[in-house]
C-alpha positions in Angstrom: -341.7 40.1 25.5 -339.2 40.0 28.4 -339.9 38.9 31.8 -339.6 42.1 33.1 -342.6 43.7 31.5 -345.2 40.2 32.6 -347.6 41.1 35.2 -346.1 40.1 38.7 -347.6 36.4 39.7 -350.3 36.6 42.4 -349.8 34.4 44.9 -352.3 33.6 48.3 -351.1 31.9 51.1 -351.5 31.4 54.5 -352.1 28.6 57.5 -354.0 26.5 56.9 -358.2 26.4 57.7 -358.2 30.5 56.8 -360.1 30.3 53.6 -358.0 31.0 50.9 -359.8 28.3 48.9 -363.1 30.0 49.3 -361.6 33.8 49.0 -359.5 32.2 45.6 -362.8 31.0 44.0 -365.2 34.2 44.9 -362.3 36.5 42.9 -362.3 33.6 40.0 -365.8 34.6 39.7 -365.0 38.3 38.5 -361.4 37.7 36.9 -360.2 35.0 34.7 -358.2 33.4 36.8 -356.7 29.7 36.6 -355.9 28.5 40.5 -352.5 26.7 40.7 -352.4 24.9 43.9 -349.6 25.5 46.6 -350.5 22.1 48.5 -348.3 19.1 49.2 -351.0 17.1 50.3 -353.4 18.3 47.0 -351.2 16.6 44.8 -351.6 12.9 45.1 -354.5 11.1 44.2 -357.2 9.7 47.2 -355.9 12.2 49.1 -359.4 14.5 49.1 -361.2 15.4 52.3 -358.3 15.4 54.4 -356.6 17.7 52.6 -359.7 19.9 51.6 -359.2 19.3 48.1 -361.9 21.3 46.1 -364.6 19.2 44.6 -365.3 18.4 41.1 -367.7 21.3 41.0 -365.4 24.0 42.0 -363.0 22.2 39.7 -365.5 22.8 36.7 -366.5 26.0 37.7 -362.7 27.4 37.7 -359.5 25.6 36.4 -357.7 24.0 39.2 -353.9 23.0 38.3 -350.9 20.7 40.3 -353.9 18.4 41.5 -354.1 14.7 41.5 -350.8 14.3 40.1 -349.6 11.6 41.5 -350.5 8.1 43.2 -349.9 8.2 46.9 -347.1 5.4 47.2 -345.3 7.9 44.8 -342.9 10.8 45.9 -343.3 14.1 45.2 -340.5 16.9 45.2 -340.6 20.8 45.7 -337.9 20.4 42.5 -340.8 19.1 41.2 -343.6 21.3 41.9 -341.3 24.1 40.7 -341.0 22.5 37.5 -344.6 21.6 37.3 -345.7 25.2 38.4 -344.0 27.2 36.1 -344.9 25.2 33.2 -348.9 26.0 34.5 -348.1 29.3 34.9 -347.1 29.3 31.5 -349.7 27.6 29.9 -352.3 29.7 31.7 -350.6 33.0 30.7 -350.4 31.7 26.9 -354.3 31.4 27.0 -354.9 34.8 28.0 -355.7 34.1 31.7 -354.7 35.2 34.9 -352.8 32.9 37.1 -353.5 32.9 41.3 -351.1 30.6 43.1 -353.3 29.3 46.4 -351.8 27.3 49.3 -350.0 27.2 52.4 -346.9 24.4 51.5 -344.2 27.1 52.5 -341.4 24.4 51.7 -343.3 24.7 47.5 -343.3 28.2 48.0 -340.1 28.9 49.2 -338.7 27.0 46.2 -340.6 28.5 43.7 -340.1 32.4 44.8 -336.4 31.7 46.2 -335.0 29.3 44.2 -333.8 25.2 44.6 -330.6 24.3 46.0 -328.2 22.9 43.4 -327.4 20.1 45.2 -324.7 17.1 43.7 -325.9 14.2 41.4 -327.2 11.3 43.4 -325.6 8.2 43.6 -327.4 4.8 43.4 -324.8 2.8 45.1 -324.6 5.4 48.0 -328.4 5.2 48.4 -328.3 1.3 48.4 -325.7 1.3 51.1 -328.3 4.0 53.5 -331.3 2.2 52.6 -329.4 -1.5 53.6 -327.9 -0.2 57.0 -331.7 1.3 57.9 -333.0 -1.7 57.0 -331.0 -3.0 60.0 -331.2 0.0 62.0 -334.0 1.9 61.5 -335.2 5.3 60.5 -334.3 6.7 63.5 -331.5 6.0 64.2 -330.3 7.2 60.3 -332.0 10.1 61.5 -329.2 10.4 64.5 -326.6 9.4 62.2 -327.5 12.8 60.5 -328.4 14.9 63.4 -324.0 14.3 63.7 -323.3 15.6 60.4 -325.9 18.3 59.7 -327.8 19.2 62.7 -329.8 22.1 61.1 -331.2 19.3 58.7 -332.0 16.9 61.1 -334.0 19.5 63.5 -336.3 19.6 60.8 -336.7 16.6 59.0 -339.2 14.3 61.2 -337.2 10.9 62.6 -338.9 8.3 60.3 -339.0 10.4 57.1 -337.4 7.9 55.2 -337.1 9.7 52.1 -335.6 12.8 53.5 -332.9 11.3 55.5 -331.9 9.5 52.3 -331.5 12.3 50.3 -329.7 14.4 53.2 -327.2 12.0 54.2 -326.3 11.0 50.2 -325.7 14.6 50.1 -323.0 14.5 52.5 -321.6 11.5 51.6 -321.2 13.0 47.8 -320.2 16.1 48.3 -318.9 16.6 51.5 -320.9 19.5 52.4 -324.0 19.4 54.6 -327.5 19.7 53.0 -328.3 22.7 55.0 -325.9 24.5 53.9 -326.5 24.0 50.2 -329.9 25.0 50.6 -329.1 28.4 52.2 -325.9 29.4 49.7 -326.6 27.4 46.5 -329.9 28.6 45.4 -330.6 29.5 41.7 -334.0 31.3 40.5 -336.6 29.0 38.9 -338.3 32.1 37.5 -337.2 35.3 36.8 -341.0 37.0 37.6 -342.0 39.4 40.5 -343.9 37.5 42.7 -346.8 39.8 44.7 -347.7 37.6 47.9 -350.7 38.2 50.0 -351.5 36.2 53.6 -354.2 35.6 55.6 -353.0 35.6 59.0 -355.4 35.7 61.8 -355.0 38.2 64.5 -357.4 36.4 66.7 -355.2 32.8 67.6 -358.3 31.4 69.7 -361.0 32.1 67.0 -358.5 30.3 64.1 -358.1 27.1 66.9 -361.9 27.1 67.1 -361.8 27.0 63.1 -359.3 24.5 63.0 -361.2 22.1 65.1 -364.3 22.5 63.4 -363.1 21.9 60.2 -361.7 18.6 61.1 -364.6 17.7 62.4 -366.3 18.6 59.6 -363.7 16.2 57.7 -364.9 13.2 59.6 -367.9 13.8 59.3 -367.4 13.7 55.9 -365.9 10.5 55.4 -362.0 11.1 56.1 -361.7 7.7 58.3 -362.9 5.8 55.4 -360.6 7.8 53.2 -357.9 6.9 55.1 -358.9 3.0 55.4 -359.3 3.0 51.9 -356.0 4.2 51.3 -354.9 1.1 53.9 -356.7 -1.2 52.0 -354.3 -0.4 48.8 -351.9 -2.4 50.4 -349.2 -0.2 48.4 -349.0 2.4 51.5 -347.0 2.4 55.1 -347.2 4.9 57.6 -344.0 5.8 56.2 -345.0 7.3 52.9 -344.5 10.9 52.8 -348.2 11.3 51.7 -349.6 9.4 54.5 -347.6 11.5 56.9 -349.7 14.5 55.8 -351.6 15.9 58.6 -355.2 14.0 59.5 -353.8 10.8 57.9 -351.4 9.7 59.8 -352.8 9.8 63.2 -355.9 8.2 61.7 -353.6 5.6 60.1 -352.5 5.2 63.8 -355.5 4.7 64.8 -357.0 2.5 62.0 -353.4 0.5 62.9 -354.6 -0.1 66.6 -351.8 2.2 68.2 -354.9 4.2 70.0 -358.8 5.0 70.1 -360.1 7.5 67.4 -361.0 9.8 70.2 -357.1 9.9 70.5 -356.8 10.4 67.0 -358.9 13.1 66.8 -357.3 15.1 69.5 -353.5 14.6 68.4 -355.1 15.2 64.6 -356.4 18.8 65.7 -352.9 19.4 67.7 -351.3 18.8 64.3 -353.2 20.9 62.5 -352.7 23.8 65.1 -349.4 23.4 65.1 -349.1 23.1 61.3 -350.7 26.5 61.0 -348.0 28.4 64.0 -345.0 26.9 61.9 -346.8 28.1 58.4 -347.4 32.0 60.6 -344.2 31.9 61.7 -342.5 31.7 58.1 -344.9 33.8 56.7 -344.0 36.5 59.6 -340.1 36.1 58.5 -341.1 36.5 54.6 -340.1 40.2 53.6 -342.7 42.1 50.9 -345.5 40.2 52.4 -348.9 41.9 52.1 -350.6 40.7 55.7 -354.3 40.6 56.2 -356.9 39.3 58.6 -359.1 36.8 57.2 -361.8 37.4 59.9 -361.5 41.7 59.5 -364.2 42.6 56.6 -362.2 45.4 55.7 -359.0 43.6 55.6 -360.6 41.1 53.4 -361.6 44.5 51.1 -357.3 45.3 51.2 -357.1 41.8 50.7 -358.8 42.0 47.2 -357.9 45.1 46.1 -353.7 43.9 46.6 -354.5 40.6 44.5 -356.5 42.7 41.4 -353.8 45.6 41.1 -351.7 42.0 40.5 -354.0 41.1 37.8 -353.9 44.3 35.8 -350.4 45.0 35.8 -348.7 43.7 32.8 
């Protein structure tokens, strides 16, 4: 069979608190359909109510995939999630089931529908000399070092993301070329599939901020602080790592570190999260053959389903 006659992959994103989770499961429960997870924060393990990983009934009741992979002192890649995802997909597909990718990680997305920058071989002794001079530096200030030679990259790559200023400034050193522009020209296709993408995006801002908020309080009230202390206690884990910069966690790690009260915490947590979900809309506004719908419009939510199942019977 060629890859042109496979059913195209279903995938459902969106920012973040809209329900996709919930929507995912109810279709699981007429279709037989294998949820690979679209989530960054999903993947490492301990990582659970802040990042509204579905519990271990959901996870019985319908096959949850790219979950708990890794410990959260360890990194984890979009090169890798492509890699990972496409051997799920195939797995799922070989068992006579029906694939639905579900999450809002538009950096996992974009990789897997668009393709990974072929970027040149690392170099140990190159990393060694960026990881000595920030150790007398800092992270920021490696972060201005690259803000000269690759602005684009350093405009979004957050100041003390260690691992990410690494990687962008080895690129230049190797090759000569910034990492930005890599990523936009050298791009090669991870998988040669029609992709059928539906969003929930809310119409109504002020009702998903109201949402947003009550969800993370609902996440305290579920234990998240002593998630996050128990992730301190590890004693394997900075502020630093790129799993405890995840949304909820670090400003509770803040907090947990004495930088400010958890009413403070709280508040710049629920910021995050609202500004997490205008950066995911704004992507997702830019992305062409998007199939847009209202999460919180009852008869969008009917076009919703209806776009996802003419996915799972084509093939």
């Amino acid at each position: 069979m060629v890859a042109e006659t496979l059913r195209p992959i279903a995938v459902l994103t969106g920012p973040t608190g809209t329900g996709k989770s919930g929507f995912a499961l109810r279709l699981a429960s007429e279709f037989p359909i294998e949820i690979v997870s679209v989530d960054s924060a999903q993947v490492y393990r301990g990582l659970d109510i802040g990042s509204a990983k579905p519990d271990a009934a959901e996870r019985a009741a319908v096959p949850h995939h790219l979950i708990d992979l890794v410990e959260p002192h360890e990194s984890y890649s979009a090169g890798q999630f492509v890699r990972d995802a496409a051997k799920a997909i195939a797995d799922i597909e070989a068992r006579g089931r029906v694939p639905l990718l579900v999450g809002g990680t538009m950096l996992y997305l974009r990789a897997l529908m668009g393709g990974i920058a072929t970027l040149p071989q690392g170099s140990d002794a190159i990393r060694a000399e960026i990881d000595a001079e920030a150790g007398r530096r800092g992270w920021p200030a490696m972060h201005a070092r690259l803000a000269e030679v690759d602005a684009a990259a350093a405009a979004r790559i957050h100041p003390n993301d260690a691992q990410r200023i690494q990687r962008a400034l080895e690129v230049f050193a190797v090759g000569g070329r910034p990492i930005s522009e890599l990523q936009r020209v050298g791009t090669r296709s991870p998988l040669a599939r029609e992709f059928r993408c539906a969003a929930l995006i809310p119409h109504d801002r002020a009702r998903l901020h109201i949402a947003l908020s009550q969800r993370f309080e609902n996440m305290m009230a579920a234990g998240l602080l002593d998630e996050v202390r128990r992730l301190m206690a590890r004693g394997d884990l900075t502020e630093d790592h790129p799993s405890m910069r995840a949304v909820g966690y670090r400003q509770l790690w803040s907090h947990l570190a004495g930088a400010y009260p958890l009413e403070t915490a709280v508040a710049r947590a629920t910021a995050a999260t609202r500004q997490l979900a205008k950066r995911q809309m704004t992507w997702l506004r830019s992305m062409p053959d998007i199939h847009a719908f209202d999460p919180y419009d009852l008869q969008s939510f009917v076009g919703l389903r209806e776009s996802l199942i003419a996915s799972f019977e084509r093939g």
